[in-house]
Each structure stands twice: as structure tokens, then as C-alpha cells.
Wavefront OBJ file of the C-alpha trace (Angstrom):
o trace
v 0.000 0.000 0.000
v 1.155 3.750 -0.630
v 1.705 6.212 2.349
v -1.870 7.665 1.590
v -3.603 4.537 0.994
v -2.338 3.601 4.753
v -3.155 7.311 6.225
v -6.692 6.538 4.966
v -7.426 3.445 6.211
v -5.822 4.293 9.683
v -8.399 7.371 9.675
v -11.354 5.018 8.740
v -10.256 2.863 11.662
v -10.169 5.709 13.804
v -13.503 6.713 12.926
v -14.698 3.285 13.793
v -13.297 3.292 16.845
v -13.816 6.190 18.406
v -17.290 5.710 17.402
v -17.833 8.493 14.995
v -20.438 8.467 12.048
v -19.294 8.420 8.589
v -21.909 10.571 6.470
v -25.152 8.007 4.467
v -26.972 9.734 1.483
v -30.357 10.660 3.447
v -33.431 7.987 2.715
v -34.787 7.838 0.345
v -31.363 9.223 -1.903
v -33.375 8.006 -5.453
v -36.835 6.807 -6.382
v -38.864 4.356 -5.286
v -40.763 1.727 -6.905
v -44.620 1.515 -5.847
v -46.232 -1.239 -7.404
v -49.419 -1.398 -7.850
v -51.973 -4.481 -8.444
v -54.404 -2.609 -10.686
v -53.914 -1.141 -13.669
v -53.329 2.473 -15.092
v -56.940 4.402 -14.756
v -59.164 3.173 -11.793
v -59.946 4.675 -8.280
v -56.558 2.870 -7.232
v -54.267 4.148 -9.449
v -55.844 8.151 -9.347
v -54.962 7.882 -5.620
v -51.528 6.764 -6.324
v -50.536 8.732 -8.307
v -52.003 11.668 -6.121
v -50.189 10.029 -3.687
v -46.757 10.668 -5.279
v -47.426 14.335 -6.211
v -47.264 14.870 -2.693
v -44.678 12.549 -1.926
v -42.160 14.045 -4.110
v -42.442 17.566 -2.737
v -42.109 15.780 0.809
v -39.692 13.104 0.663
v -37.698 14.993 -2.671
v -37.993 11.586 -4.623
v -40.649 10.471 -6.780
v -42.469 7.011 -6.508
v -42.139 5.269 -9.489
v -45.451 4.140 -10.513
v -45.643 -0.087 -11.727
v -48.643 -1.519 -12.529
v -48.801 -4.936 -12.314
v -52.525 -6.091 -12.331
v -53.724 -9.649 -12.821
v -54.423 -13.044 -10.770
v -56.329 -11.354 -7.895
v -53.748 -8.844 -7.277
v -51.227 -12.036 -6.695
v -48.988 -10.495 -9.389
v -47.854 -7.231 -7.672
v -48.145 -8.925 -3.979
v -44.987 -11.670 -5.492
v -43.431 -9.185 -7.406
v -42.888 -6.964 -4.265
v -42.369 -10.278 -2.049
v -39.311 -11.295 -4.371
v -37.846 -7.844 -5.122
v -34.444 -6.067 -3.114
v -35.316 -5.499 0.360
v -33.523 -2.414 0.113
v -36.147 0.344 0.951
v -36.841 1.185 -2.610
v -39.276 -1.298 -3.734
v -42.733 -1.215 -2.224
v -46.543 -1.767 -3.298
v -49.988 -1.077 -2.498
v -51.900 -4.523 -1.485
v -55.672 -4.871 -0.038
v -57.106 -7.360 2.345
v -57.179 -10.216 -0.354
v -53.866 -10.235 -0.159
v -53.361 -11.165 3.141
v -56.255 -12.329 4.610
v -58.631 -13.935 2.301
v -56.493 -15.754 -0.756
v -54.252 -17.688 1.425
v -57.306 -19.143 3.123
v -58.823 -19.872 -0.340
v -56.300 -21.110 -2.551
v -52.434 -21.591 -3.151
v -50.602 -18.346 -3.383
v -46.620 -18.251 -4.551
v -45.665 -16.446 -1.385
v -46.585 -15.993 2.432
v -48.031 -12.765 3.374
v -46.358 -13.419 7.279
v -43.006 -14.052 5.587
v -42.098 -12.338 2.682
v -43.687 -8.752 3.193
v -43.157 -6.090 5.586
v -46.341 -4.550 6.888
v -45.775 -0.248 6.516
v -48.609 1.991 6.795
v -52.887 1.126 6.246
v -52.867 3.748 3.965
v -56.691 4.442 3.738
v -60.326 2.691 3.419
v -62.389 2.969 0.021
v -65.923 2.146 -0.598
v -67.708 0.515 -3.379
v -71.061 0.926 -4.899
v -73.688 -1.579 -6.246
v -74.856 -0.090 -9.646
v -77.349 -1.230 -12.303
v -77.269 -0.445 -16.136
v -80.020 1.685 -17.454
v -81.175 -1.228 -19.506
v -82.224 -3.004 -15.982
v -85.770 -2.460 -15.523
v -85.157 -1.652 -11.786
v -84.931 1.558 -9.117
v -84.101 -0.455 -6.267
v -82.349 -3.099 -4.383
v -85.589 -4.860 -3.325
v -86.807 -4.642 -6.800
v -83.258 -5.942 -8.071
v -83.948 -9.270 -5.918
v -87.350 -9.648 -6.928
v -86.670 -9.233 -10.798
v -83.815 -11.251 -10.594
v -85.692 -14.401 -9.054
v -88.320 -14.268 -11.795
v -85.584 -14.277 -14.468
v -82.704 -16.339 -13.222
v -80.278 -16.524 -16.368
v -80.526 -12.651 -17.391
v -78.650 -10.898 -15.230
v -74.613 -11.116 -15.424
v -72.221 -8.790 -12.960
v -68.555 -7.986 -11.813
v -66.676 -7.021 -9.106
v -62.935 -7.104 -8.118
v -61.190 -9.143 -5.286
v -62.755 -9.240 -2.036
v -65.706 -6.964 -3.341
v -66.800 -10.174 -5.052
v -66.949 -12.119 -2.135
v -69.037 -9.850 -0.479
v -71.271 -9.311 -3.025
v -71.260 -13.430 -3.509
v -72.221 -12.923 0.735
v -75.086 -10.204 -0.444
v -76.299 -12.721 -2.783
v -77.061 -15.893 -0.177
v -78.606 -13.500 2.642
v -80.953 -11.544 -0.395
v -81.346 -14.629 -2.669
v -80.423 -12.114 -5.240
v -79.525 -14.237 -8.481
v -76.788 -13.314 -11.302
v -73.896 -14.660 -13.314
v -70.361 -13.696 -12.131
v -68.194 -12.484 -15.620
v -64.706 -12.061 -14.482
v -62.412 -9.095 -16.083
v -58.349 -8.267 -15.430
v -59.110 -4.906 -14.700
v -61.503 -2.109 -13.735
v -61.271 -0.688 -17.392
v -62.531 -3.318 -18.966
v -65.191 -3.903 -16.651
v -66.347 -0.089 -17.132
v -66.092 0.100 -20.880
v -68.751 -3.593 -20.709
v -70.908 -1.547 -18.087
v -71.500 1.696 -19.934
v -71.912 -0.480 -23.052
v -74.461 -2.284 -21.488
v -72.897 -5.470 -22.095
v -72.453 -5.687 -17.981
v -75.547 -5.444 -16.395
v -74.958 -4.941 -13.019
v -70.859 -3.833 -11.372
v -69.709 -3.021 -7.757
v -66.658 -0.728 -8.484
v -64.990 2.140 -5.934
v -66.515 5.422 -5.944
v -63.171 6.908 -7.036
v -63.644 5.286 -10.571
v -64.116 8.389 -13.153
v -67.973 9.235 -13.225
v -69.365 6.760 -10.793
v -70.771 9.287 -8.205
v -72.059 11.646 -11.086
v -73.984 9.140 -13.270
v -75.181 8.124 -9.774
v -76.759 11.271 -9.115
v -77.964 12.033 -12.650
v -79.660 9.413 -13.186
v -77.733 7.872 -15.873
v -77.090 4.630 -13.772
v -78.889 3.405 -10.832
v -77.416 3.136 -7.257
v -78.733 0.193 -5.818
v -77.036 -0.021 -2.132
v -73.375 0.758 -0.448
v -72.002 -1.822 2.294
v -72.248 -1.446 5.968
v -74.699 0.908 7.600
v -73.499 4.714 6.662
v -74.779 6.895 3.273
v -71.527 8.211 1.622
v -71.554 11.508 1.018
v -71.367 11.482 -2.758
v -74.359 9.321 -3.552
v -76.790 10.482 -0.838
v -79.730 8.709 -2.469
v -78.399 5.117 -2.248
v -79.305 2.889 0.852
v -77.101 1.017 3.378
v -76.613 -2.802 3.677
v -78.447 -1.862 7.041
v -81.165 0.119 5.540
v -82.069 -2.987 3.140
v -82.429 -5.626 5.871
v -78.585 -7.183 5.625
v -76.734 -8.331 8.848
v -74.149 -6.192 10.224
v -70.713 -7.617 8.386
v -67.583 -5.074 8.802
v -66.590 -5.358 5.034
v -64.652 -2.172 4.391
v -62.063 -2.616 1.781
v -58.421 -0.722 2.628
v -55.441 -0.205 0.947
v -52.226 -1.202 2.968
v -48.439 0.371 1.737
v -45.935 -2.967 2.185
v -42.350 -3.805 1.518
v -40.688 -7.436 1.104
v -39.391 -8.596 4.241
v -35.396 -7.906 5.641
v -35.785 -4.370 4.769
v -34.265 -1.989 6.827
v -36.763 -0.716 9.716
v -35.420 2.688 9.430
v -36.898 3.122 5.740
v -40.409 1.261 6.551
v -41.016 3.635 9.440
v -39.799 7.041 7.070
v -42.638 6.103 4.383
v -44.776 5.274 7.200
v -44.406 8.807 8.383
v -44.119 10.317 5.020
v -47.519 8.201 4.014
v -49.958 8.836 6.910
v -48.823 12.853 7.328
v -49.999 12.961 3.315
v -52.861 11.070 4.173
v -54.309 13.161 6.752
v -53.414 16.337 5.170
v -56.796 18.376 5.359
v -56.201 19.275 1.790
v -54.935 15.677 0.289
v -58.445 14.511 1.741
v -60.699 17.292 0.362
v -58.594 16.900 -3.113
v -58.446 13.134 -3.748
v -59.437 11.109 -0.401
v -62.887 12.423 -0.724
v -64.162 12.281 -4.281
v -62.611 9.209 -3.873
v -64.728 7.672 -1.701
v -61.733 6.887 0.364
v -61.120 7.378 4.396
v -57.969 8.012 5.873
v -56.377 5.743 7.725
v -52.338 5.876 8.297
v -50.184 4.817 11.398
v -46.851 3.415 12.229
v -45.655 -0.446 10.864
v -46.205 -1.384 14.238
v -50.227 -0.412 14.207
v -50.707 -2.050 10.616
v -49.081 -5.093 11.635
v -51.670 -5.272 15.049
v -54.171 -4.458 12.286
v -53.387 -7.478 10.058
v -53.484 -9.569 12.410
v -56.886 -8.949 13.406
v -57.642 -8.363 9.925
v -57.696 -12.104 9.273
v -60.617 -13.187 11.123
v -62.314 -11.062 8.905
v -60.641 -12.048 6.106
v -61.758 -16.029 7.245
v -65.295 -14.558 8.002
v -65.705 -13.614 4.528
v -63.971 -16.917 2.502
v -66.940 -19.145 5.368
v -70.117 -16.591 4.134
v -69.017 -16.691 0.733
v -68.056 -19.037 -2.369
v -65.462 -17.712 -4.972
v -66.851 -18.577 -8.700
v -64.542 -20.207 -10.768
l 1 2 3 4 5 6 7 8 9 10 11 12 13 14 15 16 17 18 19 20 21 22 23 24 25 26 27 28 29 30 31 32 33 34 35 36 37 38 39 40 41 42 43 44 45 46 47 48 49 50 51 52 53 54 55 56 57 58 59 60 61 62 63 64 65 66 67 68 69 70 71 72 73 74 75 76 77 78 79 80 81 82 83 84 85 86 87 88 89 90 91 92 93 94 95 96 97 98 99 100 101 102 103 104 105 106 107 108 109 110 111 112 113 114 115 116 117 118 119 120 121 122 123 124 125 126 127 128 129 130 131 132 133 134 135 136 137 138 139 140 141 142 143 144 145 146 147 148 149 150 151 152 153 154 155 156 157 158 159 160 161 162 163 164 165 166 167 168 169 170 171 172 173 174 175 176 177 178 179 180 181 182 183 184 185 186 187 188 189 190 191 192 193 194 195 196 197 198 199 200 201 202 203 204 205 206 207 208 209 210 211 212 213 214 215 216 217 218 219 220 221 222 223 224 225 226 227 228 229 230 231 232 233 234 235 236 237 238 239 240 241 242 243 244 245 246 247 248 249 250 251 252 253 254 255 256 257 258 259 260 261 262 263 264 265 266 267 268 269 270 271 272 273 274 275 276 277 278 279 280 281 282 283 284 285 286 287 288 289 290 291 292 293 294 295 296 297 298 299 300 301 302 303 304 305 306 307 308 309 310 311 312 313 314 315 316 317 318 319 320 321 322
């Protein structure tokens, strides 16, 4: 070694020594990867990507927006599971995730195991609607029509939505044909078409609340036992005779597992002061349909696990079509 190269590693040893820091690039120094399990367009994605706007100006780094939709969200939950637990890959995941398709089926990683529980980012609510072409005005009067024609009515819905609605189904004897679809814009393009008859999509989705109210399509019920604010006019699980069943929806922030605690608990922070911004919620949490949730990883994971009796409650009420 030269004389310099042994001045500088006596200094470095030094430094270790005596216990002094040597200066890291702040986290996050670059990017970070958010994937998503939707794709581009829905109620998911808009909140995002809102998301991001104000998590640039925060943090200084941009997420870096991946959709990966497909298998029941599976495909972004593994590709987050399997990526670099370095702090700079993460994704947005929802209850099916973790507490519903590992009860149901054989996923390709373990939701205990491989991901790293961050922030519960927010709740989101979904809406029952009918085509115009559906000769009904009302829940009741959906049931009713339906029994007296058996084979006419098809409908969608997306992950653990279509559980419940399968749950809605046995309790109102409410009978339809399930038609399955990758993503929300699919399903929407079928439903305005009038090729879908009858869809349970998130408020957030472009136009929902407004073809609501105008009349355009018909709001036949929202789950549990509160009106949301956007769609006044449409009745409660409650209202319509259903048992009490606590089947919000949420949207949980996650990273794979073995990454450093340090950069769960910044996004964590970063996340749920965003989230519960007065004016993130009356921008985009709002028309959204969305409630704001946020906490520490410590809170989310306490949430999860009491998140799966739920989660079990809902694959014992309900059967998944194939």
C-alpha cells in the first residue's frame, strides 16, 4: 500500500473506533418503486398517483409508478415479495392479499413471511350499480326481478368486493352470473356499453358518483350501515335488511421482508402525514370515496393480524366462482 492509501485506512479505523459516524446519502437518496396491483386508470391508481405528487415535494424523490394487475392482485403482492429489500421497492396490497387468498387457494408467497407490513394507507368504498337497460330503481326490486328471471342478469366485481357481493347474494337470494375481467377498465367500458348489467366498483372510478346522481345509472345499495356523502340517495346494507358484516375494503403500503426498519417507518411517516393532510383529503381522499387511515408499521401489523378473522369470516359466508 502507498503512504496515503495507509493514512486513509488508519483514519477510517479511527472513525470506527472512536465511534464516529461516517456521512449516508439521506433515505430515500433516489426513487422508489410503488407497485401497484391494478392497472393504469381506476380509483386505485388516481390515488396513487395523487399520492406521489405529494410525496415528491415531501420526501424529494418520486415514486415510481408499476402496474402490475392480474391473478387477484397475486402479481404485484410476489413481485414486491421477491424484489431487493432495500427500501426502494414497495406496493400497495388490499385485504385479499393477506387475509382472504391464502385461506382460499395456493398463493406463490406468504403474506407473514415475505412482506413487511408499513402503513394502512386508507379505506375505500364501493357501490352496487345497475345499467339503465335493468328495468329496476331499487335493491328490493333488483332481488325480486332477478328471481323471476334467473339466467338474465350477469355482474362484476374485483377481489374481495366479489366475495361480499357473492355474501349479499345468499342473505338476499339475489340471483346473477359472475363475468370475471383483469381490470376495472374493462369492466367499465362492458358496463356503460351495457354489455355488464350490473358492477360493484370504488366510488373513485371516473364518473361513478355523477352518473349516480344524474340518473344515468342506478345506485342500488353501499355496504355497511353509513350513506356516503357522494351518492346520498343510495341505501345502506343496514337500511335494506342485511346483517351487520364489517366489510370495508383498505389499501395497505408494504415492503418485502429484511428491509431496513429505518426506511419502513420514514414512508410510514411520510404516508400517513400525506394522508391526513386536510387538503390531500378534500382533493383526492374524498371524491374518492376513500377514508384516511395511516399509522406506524407497528399499528398495521396489530391491524393485520386482526384483519384475518375477517378475512376467514368472509372466505366461510361466501363461495369464490370459478
Amino acid at each position: 500500500m502507498t503512504p496515503r492509501a495507509i493514512r486513509f485506512a488508519l483514519s477510517i479505523a479511527f472513525l470506527l473506533c472512536t465511534g464516529v459516524a461516517i456521512d449516508q446519502p439521506a433515505y430515500p437518496s433516489r426513487p422508489v418503486t410503488f407497485i401497484l396491483p391494478v392497472p393504469p386508470g381506476g380509483a386505485l391508481d388516481i390515488f396513487a398517483r395523487a399520492l406521489n405528487q405529494s410525496f415528491s415535494t415531501r420526501a424529494g424523490q418520486a415514486l415510481l409508478i408499476e402496474n402490475r394487475p392480474g391473478a387477484d392482485f397475486v402479481i404485484a403482492a410476489e413481485a414486491c415479495a421477491r424484489s431487493r429489500p432495500d427500501g426502494y421497492t414497495m406496493c400497495m396490497l388490499l385485504r385479499d392479499n393477506t387475509s382472504i387468498l391464502p385461506l382460499i387457494r395456493k398463493i406463490p408467497y406468504d403474506p407473514d413471511k415475505d412482506l413487511t407490513p408499513v402503513t394502512n394507507m386508507v379505506n375505500l368504498q364501493n357501490v352496487l350499480v345497475a345499467h339503465a337497460s335493468v328495468p329496476v330503481k331499487s335493491f328490493r326490486e333488483l332481488v325480486e326481478y332477478s328471481k323471476k328471471n334467473p339466467n338474465e342478469l350477469n355482474w362484476s366485481a374485483f377481489g374481495s368486493s366479489q366475495l361480499l357481493i357473492e355474501w349479499v347474494k345468499q342473505q338476499s337470494g339475489l340471483q346473477m352470473t359472475f363475468v370475471r375481467y383483469k381490470g376495472q377498465q374493462d369492466a367499465n367500458k362492458d358496463f356503460l356499453g351495457g354489455r355488464l348489467h350490473l358492477y360493484y366498483p370504488a366510488i373513485g372510478n371516473a364518473g361513478i358518483p355523477q352518473d349516480i346522481n344524474s340518473g344515468k345509472v342506478t345506485g342500488l345499495i353501499v355496504a355497511g350501515n353509513k350513506r356516503i356523502a357522494q351518492i346520498p340517495n343510495v341505501p345502506t346494507f343496514t337500511e335494506m335488511g342485511l346483517p351487520d358484516f364489517d366489510v370495508r375494503s383498505w389499501l395497505g403500503a408494504f415492503m418485502p421482508a429484511g428491509v431496513p426498519r429505518e426506511a419502513a417507518v420514514r414512508i410510514a411517516s411520510d404516508f400517513t402525514a400525506i394522508i391526513r393532510s386536510p387538503d390531500f383529503i378534500q382533493k383526492y381522499l374524498v371524491p374518492g370515496g376513500f377514508e384516511p387511515l395511516g399509522g406506524t408499521p407497528d399499528e398495521f401489523t396489530a391491524f393485520l393480524r386482526e384483519d384475518k378473522k375477517v378475512g376467514a369470516a368472509m372466505a366461510k359466508l361466501a363461495t369464490r366462482p370459478e
